[in-house]
matplotlib code that plots the C-alpha trace (Angstrom):
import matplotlib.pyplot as plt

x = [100.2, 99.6, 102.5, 100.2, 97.3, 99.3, 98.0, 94.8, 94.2, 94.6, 92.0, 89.2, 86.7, 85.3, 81.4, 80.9, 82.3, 81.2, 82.1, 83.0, 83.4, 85.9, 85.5, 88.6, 87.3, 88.8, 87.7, 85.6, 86.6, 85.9, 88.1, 86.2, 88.1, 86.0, 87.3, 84.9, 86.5, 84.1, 82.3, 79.7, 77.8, 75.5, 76.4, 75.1, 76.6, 75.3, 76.4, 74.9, 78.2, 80.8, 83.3, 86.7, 87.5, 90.4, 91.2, 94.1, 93.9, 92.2, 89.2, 85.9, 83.6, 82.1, 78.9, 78.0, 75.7, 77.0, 79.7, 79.7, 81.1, 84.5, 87.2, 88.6, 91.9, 94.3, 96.5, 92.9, 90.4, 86.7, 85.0, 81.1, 78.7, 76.6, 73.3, 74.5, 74.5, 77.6, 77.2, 79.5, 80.8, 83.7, 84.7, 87.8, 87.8, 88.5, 89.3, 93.2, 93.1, 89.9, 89.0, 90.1, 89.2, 88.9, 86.2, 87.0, 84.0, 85.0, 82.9, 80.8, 81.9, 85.3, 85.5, 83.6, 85.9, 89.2, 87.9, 86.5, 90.4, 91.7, 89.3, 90.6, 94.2, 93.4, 90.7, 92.0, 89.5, 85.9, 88.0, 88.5, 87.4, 84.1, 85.7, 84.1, 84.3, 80.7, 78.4, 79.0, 81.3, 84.7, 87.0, 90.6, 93.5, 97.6, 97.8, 101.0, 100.7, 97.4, 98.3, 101.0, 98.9, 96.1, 98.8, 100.1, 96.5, 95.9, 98.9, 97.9, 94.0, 94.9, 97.9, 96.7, 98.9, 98.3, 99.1, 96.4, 93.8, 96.5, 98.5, 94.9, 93.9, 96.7, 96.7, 93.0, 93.1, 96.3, 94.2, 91.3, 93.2, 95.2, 92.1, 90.4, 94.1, 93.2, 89.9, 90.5, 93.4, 91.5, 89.0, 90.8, 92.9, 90.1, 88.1, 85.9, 83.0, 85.3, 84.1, 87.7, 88.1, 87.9, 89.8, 93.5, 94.5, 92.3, 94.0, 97.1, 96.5, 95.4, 98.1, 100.7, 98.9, 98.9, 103.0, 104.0, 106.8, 108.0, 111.4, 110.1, 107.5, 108.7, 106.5, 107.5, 105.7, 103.2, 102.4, 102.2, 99.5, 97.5, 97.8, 99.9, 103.4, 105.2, 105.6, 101.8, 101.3, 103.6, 101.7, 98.0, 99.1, 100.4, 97.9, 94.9, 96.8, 99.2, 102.2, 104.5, 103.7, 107.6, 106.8, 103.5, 105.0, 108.1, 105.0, 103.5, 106.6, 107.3, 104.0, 104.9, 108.6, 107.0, 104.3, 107.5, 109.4, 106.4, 105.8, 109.1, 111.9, 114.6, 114.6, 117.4, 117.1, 118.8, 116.1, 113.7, 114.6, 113.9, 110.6, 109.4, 110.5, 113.5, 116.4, 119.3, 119.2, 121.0, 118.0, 115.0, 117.3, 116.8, 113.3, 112.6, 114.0, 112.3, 108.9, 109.3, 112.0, 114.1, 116.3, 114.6, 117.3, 115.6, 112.2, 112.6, 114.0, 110.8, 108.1, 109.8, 110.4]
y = [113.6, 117.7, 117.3, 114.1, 116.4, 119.5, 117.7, 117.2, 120.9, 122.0, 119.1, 120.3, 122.9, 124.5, 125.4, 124.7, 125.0, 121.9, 118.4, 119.9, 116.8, 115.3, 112.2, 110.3, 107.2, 104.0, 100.9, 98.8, 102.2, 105.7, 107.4, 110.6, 113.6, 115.6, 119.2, 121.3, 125.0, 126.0, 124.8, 122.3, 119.7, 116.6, 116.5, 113.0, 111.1, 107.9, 105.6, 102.7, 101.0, 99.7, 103.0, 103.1, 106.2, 107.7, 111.1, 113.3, 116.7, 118.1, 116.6, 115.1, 113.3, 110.4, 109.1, 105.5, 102.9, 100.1, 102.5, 104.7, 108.5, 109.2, 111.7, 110.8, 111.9, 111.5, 108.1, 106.5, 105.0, 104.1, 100.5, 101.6, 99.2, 100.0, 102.2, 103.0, 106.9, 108.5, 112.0, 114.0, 116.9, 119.3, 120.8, 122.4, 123.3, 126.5, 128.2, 128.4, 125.0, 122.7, 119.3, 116.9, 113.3, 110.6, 108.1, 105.1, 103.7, 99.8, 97.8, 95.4, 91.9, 93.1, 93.0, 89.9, 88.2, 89.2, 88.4, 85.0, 84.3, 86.0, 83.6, 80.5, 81.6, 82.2, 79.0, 76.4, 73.9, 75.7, 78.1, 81.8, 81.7, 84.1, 87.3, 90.5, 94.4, 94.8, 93.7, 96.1, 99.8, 99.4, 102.0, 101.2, 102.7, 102.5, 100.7, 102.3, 99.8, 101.3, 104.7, 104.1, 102.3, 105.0, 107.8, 105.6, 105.5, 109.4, 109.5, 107.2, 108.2, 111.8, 110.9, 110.3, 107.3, 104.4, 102.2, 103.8, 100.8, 98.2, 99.6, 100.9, 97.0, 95.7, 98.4, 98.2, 94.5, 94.7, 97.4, 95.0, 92.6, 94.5, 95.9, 92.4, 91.6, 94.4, 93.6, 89.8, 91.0, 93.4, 91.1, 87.9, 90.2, 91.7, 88.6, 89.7, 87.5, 84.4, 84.1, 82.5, 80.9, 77.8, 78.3, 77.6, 80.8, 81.9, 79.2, 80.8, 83.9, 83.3, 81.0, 83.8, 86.3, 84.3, 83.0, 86.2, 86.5, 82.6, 82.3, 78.7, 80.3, 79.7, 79.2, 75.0, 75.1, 77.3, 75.6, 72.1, 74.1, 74.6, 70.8, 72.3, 71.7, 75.0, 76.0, 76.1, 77.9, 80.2, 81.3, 80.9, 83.2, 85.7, 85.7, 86.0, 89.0, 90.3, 89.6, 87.0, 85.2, 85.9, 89.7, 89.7, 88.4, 90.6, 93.6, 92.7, 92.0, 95.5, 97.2, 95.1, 96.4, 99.9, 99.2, 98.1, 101.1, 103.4, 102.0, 100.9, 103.7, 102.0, 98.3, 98.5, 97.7, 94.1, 93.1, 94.8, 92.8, 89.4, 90.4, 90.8, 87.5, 88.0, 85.9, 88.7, 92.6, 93.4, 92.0, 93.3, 97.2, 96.3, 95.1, 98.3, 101.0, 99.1, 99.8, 103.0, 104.6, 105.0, 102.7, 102.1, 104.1, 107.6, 106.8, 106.3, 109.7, 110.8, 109.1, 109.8, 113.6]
z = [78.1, 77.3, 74.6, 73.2, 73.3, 71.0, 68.0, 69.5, 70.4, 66.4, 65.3, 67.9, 68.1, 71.1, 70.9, 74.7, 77.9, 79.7, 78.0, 74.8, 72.9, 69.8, 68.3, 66.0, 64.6, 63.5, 62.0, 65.5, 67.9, 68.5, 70.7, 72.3, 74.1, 76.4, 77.9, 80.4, 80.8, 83.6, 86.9, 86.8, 89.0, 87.4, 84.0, 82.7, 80.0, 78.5, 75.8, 74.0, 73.7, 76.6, 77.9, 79.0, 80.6, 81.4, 83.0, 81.2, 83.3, 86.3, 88.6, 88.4, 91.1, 89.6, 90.3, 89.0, 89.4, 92.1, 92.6, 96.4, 94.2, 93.8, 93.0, 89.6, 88.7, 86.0, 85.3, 86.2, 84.7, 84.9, 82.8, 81.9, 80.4, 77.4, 78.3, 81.8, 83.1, 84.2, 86.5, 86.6, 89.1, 87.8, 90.9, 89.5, 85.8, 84.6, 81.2, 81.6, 83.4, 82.0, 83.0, 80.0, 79.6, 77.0, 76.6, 74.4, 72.9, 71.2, 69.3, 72.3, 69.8, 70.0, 73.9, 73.5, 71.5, 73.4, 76.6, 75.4, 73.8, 77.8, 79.3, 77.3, 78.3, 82.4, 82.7, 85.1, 84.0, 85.0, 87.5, 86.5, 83.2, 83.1, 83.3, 81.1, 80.7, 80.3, 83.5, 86.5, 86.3, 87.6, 88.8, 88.3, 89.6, 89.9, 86.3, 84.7, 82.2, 81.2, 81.3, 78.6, 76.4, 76.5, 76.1, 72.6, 71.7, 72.4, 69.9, 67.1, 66.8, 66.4, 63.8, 59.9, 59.1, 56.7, 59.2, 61.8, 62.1, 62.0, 65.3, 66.9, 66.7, 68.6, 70.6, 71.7, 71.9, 74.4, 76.5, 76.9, 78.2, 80.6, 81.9, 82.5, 84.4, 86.6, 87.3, 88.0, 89.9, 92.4, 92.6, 93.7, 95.8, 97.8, 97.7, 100.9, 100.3, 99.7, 96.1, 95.0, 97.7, 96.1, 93.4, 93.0, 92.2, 95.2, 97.3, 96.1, 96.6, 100.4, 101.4, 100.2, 102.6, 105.6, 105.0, 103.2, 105.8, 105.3, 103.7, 102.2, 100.1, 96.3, 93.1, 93.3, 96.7, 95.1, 92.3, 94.4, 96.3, 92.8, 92.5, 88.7, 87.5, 87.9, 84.9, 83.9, 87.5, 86.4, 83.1, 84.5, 87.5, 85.2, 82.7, 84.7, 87.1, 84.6, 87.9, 88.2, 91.5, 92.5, 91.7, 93.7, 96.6, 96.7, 95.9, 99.2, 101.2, 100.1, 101.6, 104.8, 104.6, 104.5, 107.6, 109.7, 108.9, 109.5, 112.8, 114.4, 114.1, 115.8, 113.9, 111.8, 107.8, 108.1, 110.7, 108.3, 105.2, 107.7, 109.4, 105.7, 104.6, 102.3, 102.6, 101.4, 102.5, 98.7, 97.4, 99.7, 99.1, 95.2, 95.6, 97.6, 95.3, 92.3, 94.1, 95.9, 93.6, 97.1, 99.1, 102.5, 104.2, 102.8, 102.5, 106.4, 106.7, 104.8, 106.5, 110.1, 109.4]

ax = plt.figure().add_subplot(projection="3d")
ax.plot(x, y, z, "-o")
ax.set_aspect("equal")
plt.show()
């Protein structure tokens, strides 16, 4: 991301040392970077249009409404709806080292309209099909997706090119909707209250957590349970979580892996690769390294060292 920001650095001009702010504008956006060289506690921002914020460098503790404050760091991000106050806390900046941040403003009938087309595409009849950017603030994290699209954006608002709008559009339109994928999918994954319980991804979702070690669990047997003929249970579960259920389960299989290892030093990796419901230890080693970069081998020697 600095080398993204080079360009960005020659375009901008510094007339204050907290939230020093430069705008790039495009045809239904305005992409806003924001770089605090110094100290500060309660800085409040405020918008009149839906922000997606992402942090580039450094530290902030956020402060939002329906939001308990929180340490914001870079390759996250933060959804704010129009008119609602952000405070800020920059425990950390400092003139060699600011605090940097973008806030993408976009056009409120934009989001509208690509979460009304995401909502078409993700509605099993009435189920799951109300989801929006703009009602309550959202802090998102772990969305390397994201983070690449926001670092191509970076690029292409702070290039001059003819073709700047065109590639901003599809662009902007992909981040909405892998921003509603992340939202739909923390909240049907941490579905405290039961609110999808009744749903069939819900269903789904539940019935994968309480068999995640079954062997049987496949997306025919899955999709039977969503009373939907596998292949349409295949797109609706991918669309409205942005994961295809085989990669969800072999995500959480791999968190179990990981609890195993971390708490029983002596099982060996075959009887790992079992416990946590996969059928071959070639694959679960595959699966593993995919996830954690490491083969399960090492990242025991890690976490037992």
């Amino acid at each position: 991301m600095s080398n993204l920001l080079d360009k960005h650095k020659s375009n901008r001009k510094l007339t204050t040392l907290v939230e020093n702010r430069t705008t790039y504008n495009a045809a239904y956006s305005e992409l806003n970077i924001y770089e605090t060289h110094a100290i500060a506690e309660k800085v409040v921002l405020k918008f009149d249009f839906p922000i997606i914020a992402s942090m580039l460098t450094g530290k902030k503790i956020m402060h939002l409404k329906g939001l308990p404050s929180f340490d914001f760091f870079p390759g996250e991000s933060v959804v704010v709806p129009t008119n609602q106050e952000m405070v800020i806390d920059f425990p950390i900046a400092t003139k060699e080292n600011p605090t940097q941040c973008l806030a993408l403003a976009i056009d409120p009938n934009k989001i509208h309209e690509i979460a009304n087309n995401f909502n078409e595409q993700v509605a099993i009849e009435r189920e799951n099909n109300d989801w929006s950017l703009d009602t309550i603030s959202s802090h998102l994290t772990n969305q390397v997706e994201v983070n690449h699209l926001i670092e191509r954006l970076v690029y292409t608002f702070t290039k001059n090119e003819k073709s700047k709008d065109v590639l901003l559009d599809l662009m902007i339109k992909e981040l909405i909707v892998r921003l509603l994928q992340t939202k739909a999918k923390y909240s049907i994954l941490n579905d405290k209250q039961g609110v999808f319980s009744d749903t069939r991804i819900g269903t789904v979702i539940k019935y994968i957590k309480e068999h995640l070690t079954d062997k049987n669990i496949n997306v025919d047997s899955l999709a039977e349970k969503a009373y939907m003929s596998t292949s349409h249970f295949h797109k609706k579960f991918k669309n409205t979580l942005g994961i295809s259920p085989i990669d969800y389960i072999n995500t959480e299989r791999i968190k179990f892996a990981k609890k195993l290892i971390s708490e029983n030093r002596n099982l060996r990796v075959s009887d790992i690769a079992f416990k946590s419901g996969f059928n071959s230890v070639s694959y679960f080693n595959r699966q593993f390294k995919k996830h954690e970069l490491i083969i399960p081998s090492k990242y025991r020697k890690v976490v037992n060292q």
